[in-house]
C-alpha positions in Angstrom: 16.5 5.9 -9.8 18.3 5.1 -6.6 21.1 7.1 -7.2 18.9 9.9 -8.2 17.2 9.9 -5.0 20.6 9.2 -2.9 22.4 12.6 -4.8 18.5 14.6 -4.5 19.0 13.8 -0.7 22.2 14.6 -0.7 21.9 17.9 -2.0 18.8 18.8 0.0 21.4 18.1 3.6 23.7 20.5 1.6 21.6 22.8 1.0 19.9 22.9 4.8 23.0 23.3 5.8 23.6 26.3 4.0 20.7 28.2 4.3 19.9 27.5 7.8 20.1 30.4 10.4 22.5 30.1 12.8 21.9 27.7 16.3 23.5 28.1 19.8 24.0 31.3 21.6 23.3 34.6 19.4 25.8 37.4 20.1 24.6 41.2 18.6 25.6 41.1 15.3 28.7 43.3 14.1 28.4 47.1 15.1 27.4 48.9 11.3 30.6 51.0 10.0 28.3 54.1 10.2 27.8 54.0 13.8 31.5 54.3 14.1 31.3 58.0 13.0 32.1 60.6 16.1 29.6 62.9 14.7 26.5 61.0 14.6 24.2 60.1 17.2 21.6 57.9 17.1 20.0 57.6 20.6 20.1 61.0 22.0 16.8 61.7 20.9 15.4 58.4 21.6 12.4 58.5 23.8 13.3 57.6 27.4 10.9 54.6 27.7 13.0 53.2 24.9 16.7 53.5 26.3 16.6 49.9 27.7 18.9 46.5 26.8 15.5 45.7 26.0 13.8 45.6 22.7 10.0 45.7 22.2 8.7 43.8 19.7 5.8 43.3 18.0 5.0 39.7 16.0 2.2 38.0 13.3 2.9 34.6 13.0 0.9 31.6 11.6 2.9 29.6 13.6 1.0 26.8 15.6 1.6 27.9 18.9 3.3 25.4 21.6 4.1 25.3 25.5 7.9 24.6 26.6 8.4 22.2 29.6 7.9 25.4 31.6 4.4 26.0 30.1 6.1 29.7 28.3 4.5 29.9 25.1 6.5 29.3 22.1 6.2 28.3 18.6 8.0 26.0 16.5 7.3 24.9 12.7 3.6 23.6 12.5 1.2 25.6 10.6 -1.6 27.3 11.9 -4.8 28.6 10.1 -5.2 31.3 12.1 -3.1 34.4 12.5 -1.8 35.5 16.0 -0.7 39.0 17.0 1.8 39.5 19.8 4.9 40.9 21.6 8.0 39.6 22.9 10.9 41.3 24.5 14.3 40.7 23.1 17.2 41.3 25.6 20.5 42.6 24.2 22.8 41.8 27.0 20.4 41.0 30.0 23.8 41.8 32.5 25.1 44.7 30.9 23.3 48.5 31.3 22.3 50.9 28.8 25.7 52.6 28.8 27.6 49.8 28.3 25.3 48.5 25.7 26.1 52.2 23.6 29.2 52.1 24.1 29.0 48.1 22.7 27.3 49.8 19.4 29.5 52.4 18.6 33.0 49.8 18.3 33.7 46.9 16.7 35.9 45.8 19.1 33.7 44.8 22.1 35.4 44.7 25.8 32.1 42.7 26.6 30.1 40.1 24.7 26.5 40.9 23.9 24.5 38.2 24.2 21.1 37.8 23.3 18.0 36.3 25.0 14.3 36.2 24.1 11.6 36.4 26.7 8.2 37.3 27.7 6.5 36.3 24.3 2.4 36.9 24.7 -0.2 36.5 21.8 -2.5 39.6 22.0 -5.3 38.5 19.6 -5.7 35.9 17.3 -8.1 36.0 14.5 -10.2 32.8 13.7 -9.1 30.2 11.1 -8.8 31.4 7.4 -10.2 31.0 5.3 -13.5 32.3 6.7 -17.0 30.0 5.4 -18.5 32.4 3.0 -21.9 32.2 0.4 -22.9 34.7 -2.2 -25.9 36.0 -1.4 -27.8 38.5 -3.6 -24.8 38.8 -6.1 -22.0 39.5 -2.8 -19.6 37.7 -1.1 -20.7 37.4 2.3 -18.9 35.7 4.9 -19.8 34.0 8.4 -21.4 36.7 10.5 -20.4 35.5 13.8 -16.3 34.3 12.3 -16.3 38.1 10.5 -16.8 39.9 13.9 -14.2 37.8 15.2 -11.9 38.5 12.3 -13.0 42.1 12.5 -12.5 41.9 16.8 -8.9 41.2 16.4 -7.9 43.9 13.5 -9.2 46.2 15.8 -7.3 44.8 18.7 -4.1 44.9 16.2 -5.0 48.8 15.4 -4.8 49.8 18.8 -1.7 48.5 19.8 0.0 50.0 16.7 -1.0 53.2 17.0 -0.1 53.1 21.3 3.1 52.3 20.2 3.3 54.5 17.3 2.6 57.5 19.8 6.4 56.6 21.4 7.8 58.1 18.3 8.2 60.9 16.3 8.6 58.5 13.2 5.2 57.1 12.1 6.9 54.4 10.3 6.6 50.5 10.5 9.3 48.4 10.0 8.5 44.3 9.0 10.9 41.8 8.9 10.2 38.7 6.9 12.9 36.0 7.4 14.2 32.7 5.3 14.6 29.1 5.5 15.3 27.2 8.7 14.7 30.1 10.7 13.0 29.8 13.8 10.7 32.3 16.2 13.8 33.2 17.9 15.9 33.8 14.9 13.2 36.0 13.1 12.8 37.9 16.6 17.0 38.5 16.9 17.5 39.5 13.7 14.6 42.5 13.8 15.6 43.3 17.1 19.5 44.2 16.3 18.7 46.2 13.2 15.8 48.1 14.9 18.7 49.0 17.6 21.0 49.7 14.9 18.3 51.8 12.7 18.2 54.0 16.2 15.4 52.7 17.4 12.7 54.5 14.8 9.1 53.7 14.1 7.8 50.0 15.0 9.5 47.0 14.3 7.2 44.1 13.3 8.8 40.6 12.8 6.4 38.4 10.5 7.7 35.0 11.2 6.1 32.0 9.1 6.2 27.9 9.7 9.5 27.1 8.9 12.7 25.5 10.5 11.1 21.6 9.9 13.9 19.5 11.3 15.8 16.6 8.9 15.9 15.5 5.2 12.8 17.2 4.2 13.4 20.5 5.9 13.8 22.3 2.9 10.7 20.7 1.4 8.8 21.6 4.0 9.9 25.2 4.3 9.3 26.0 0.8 5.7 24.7 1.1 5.2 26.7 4.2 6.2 29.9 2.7 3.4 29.4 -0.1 1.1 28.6 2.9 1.8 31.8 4.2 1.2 34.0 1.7 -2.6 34.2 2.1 -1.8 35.1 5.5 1.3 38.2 4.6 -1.2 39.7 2.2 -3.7 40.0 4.8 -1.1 41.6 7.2 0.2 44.3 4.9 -3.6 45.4 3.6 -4.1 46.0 7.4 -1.3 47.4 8.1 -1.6 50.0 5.7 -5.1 50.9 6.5 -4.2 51.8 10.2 -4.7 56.1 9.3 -1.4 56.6 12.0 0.8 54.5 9.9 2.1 57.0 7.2 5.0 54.4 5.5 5.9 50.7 5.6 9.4 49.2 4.9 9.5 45.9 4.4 13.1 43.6 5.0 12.9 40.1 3.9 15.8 37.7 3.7 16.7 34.5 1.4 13.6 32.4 1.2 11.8 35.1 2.6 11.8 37.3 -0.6 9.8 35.0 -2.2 7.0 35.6 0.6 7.3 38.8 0.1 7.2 39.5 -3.4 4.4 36.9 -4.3 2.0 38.4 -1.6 3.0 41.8 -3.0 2.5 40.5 -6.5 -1.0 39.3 -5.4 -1.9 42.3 -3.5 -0.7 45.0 -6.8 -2.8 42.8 -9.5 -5.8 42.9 -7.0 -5.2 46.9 -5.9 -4.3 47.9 -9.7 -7.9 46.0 -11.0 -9.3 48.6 -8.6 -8.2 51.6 -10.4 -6.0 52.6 -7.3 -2.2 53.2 -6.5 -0.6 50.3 -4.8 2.1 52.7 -3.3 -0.9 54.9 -2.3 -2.7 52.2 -0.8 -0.1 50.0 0.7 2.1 53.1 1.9 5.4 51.1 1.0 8.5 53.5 1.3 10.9 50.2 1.0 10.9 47.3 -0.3 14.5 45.5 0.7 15.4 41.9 -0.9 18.1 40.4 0.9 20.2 37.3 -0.6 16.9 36.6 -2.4 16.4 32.6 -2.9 14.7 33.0 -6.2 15.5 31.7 -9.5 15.7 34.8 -11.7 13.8 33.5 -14.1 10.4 33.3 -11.7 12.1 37.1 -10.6 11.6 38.6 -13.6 8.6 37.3 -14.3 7.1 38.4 -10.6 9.2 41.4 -10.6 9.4 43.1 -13.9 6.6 41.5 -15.8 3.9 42.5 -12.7 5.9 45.8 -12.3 6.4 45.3 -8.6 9.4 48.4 -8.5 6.0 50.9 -9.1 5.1 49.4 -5.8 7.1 51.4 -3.5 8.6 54.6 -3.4 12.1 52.3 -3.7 12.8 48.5 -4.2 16.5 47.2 -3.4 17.9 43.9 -3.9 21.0 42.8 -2.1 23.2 40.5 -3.9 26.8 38.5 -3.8 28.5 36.5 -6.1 30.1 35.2 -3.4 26.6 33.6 -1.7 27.8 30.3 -1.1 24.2 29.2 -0.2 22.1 30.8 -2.9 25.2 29.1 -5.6 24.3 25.9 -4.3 20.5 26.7 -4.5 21.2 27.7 -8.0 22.6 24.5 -8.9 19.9 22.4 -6.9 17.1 23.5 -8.7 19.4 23.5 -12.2 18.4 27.2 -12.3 19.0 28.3 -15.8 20.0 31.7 -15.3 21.2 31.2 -11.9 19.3 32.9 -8.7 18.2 36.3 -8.0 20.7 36.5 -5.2 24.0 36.3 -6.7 22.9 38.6 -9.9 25.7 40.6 -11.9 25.1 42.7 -14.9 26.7 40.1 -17.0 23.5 37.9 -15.9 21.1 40.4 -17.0 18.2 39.0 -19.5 17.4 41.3 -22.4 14.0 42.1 -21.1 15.4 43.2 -18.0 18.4 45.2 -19.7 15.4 47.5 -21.7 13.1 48.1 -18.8 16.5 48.8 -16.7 17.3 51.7 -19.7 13.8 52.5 -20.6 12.4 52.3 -16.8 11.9 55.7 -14.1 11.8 53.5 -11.0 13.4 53.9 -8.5 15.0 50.2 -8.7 18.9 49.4 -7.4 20.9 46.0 -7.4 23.6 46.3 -4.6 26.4 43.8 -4.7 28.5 42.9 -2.4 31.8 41.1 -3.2 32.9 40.3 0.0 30.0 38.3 1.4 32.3 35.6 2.7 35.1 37.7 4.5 31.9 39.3 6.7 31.0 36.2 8.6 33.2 35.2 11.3 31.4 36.0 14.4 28.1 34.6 13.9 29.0 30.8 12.2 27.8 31.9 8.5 30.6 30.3 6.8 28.9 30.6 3.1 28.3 34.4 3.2 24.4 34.3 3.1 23.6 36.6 6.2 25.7 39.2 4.8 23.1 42.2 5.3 23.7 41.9 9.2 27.2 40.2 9.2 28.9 42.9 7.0 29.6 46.7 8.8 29.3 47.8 5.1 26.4 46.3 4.1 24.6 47.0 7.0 25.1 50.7 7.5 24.1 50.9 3.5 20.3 49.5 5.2 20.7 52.2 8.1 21.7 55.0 4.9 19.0 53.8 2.9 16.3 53.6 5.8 16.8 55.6 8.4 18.1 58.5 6.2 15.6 57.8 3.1 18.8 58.1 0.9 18.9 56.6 -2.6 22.0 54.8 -3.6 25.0 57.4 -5.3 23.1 60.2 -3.0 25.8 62.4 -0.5 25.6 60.4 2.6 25.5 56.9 0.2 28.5 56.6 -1.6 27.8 53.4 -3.2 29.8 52.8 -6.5 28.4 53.1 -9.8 28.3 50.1 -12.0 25.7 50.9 -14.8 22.0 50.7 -15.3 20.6 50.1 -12.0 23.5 48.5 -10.5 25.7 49.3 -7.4 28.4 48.1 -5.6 29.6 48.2 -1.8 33.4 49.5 -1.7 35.0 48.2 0.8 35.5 50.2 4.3 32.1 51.9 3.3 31.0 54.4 4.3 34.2 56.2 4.2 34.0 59.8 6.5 
């Protein structure tokens, strides 16, 4: 038993130290191959309040919320029963201008370093603590008067803020990122904020950031309780979200332990929408759902995924995937996954079930792989390959294809190379113009 315990601890250090985001100073992630093309521009129709170093953010968190030695609000791992709404400003390259930050996005070979710095973080609203006191009176649920106007106060207070933003673009789109294990506040807030700037700046990024990054031996413990903690919480989010009349689609990025946030709360919210005789892409407006180096064990996935038909929830699901995921392998061995993990899948992994629906199915469902996850991580300290979908120029400009251009893998514009049922692969130098 003791040496159980000694190699269970062991592998949980391991494992922290794989899937946790990156510390120390964050420098903009590598420019995206496809804003390397001459004849492309994404910012000369940006509006002018947004040609700035600075990025506008929004943020949900159930975060507990904290004060650094300054008194600056900030958040770290606890868990709060409540949901706040806010903004924060994320600075790429607070002593460097405009010009010089365009001219930093369109080569990959920067004369100056781009670093980045979050500031000016502000809760708008936040809602009471969920979940509200309720009785059932006459036959109906009916919740705490006084607790629902509160709850009711602060989703208006959320509505109005989207939709002032929403009126500095031409794109009535919102954008949510969700991100993994051992990420902080800041990490979730860098990692929107470079792909927004890379996506050219579109709609409204949203960075839903949940109670993880619990320091030591139990870290991962921790994390993986907090992102069941959260779900409640998600589900809420994306219901309002999509009832906000302005918002006309939703595209929704999560990363390694992330995805599992994001598909249970979407599981939870399809059963409930479909038991109402309604469309859950008509009523959650999702254009994209994107599944980054998903930490799941592909058993759970297929059962979640295919079994609860979570592909008819948006107008197109994509997983990203790498045999080469150093972190999700390790994972995979961990938890003695018996198919292995949703994030390194190949064709040759593929359960039966899966293989039929994959022939049999209409959706509009794609597995991209990327064999070269471990060659695209140089500059920001990922050594085992797992935050490929930013690290890797390929990889990243498939995202901007996919998102920005609404194009569906094989399409002109997103050369991705056929493998076979719903399978795709990255070639290298991609795209090639």
């Amino acid at each position: 038993m003791l040496n159980l315990n000694r190699n269970l601890g062991v592998g949980l250090v391991c494992l922290a130290l794989l899937l946790a985001g990156c510390s120390g100073a964050r420098k903009m992630m590598p420019t995206p191959n496809v804003h390397l093309d001459e004849n492309r521009d994404f910012y000369g129709e940006l509006h002018p309040g947004l040609k700035s170093t600075e990025v506008p953010l929004f943020f949900v968190t159930d975060r507990s919320p904290e004060q650094d030695e300054q008194g600056n609000l900030q958040y770290g791992h606890g868990r709060s029963n409540s949901i706040a709404f806010g903004s924060a400003v994320v600075d790429l390259g607070r002593d460097i201008t405009w010009e010089e930050l365009l001219e930093a996005s369109r080569t990959q070979q920067r004369l100056k370093s781009v670093n980045l710095e979050l500031r000016d973080v502000k809760e708008i609203i936040r809602g009471p603590g969920t979940p509200l006191p309720y009785a059932k009176i006459d036959g109906k649920i009916v919740e705490r008067p006084d607790l629902a106007k509160q709850n009711e106060d602060a989703r208006e207070a959320f509505r109005r803020a989207m939709v002032e933003q929403l009126n500095l673009t031409p794109r009535k789109e919102v954008f949510i990122y969700i991100h993994g294990y051992h990420n902080s506040f800041e990490d979730a807030a860098f990692g929107m904020a470079e792909l927004w700037h890379f996506m050219g700046r579109i709609g409204v990024p949203i960075i839903y950031t949940w109670p993880a990054g619990y320091p030591g031996l139990f870290g991962y413990t921790y994390d993986r309780e907090s992102s069941e903690f959260t779900v409640y919480h998600l589900r809420k989010v994306l219901g309002l979200i999509a009832s906000i009349p302005e918002v006309e689609k939703v595209h929704l990025i999560a990363h390694s332990r992330g995805t599992d946030v994001a598909v249970t709360a979407l599981r939870e919210l399809t059963l409930q929408i479909r038991a109402a005789g309604m469309d859950p892409i008509e009523k959650l407006k999702i254009h994209n759902i994107i599944l980054a180096a998903p930490d799941l064990d592909l058993h759970v996935a297929e059962q979640r995924m295919v079994g609860d038909r979570l592909a008819e929830t948006a107008k197109r699901f994509t997983i990203y995937t790498s045999p080469k995921d150093k972190a999700i392998g390790f994972a995979a061995k961990l938890f003695a996954s018996p198919r292995g993990r949703l994030g390194t899948l190949g064709m040759e992994q593929l359960p039966e079930t899966v293989t039929r629906t994959f022939e049999y199915g209409t959706a509009n469902f794609a597995v991209v792989n990327f064999a070269g996850a471990t060659n695209a991580t140089q500059t920001q300290g990922d050594r085992y390959g797992h935050s490929y979908f930013r690290d890797a120029p390929t990889v990243s400009s498939d995202l901007i294809l996919m998102i920005r251009d609404d194009l569906d893998p094989g399409e002109p514009g997103r050369p991705l190379e056929p493998l076979g049922l719903k399978f795709w692969r990255v070639p290298p130098d991609y795209p090639d113009f």
